[in-house]
N, C-alpha and C positions, 0 to 999 in steps of 0.2 A: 577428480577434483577433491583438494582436499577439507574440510570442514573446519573451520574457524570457532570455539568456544568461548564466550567474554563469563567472568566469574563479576558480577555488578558489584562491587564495594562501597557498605557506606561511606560518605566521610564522616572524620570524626573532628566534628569543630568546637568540641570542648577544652581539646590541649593548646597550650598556650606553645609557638614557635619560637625557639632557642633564641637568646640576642646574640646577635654575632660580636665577637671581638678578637682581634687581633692578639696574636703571640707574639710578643716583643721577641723571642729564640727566633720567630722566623722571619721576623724580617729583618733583623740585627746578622742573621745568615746570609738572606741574600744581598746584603750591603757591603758583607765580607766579601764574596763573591765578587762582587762589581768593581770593589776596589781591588783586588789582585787581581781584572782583564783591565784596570787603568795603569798599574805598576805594571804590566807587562808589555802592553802597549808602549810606554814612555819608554821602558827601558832599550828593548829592541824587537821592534812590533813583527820585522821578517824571521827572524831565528824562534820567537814565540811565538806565531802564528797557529802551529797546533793546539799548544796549549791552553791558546787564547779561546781555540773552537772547542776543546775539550770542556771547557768551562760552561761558554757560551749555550754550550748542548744540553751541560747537566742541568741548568739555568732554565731552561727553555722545556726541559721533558720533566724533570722530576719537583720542582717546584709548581709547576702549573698544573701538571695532575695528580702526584701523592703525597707531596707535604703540605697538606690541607691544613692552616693552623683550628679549623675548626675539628679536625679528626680526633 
């Protein structure tokens, strides 16, 4: 069985937490984004279809967990 260590950390409630704000870069990014899966759509949604999911994907994996506008 193996042995578990906890290391206690104080907290430390004298720092003041960041304010959050928005990076207009990214959300002006993923609007671009949204509006080329509508222009592809309209245009011809079956021949664009991968494209559309190509998007769809980047959308979904790298906006939601690395392009943090707080990073």
């Amino acid at each position: 069985m193996a042995k578990v260590f906890t290391i206690p950390v104080v907290p430390n409630f004298g720092t003041k937490r960041r304010v959050r704000t928005s990076d207009p870069r990214y959300v002006d990014g993923q609007r671009v984004l949204v509006e080329a899966m509508k222009y592809l759509a309209q245009s011809d949604p079956v021949s664009n279809r991968s494209a559309i999911e190509l998007i769809s994907e980047h959308v979904r994996t790298r906006f939601r967990m690395s392009d943090s506008p707080l990073a």
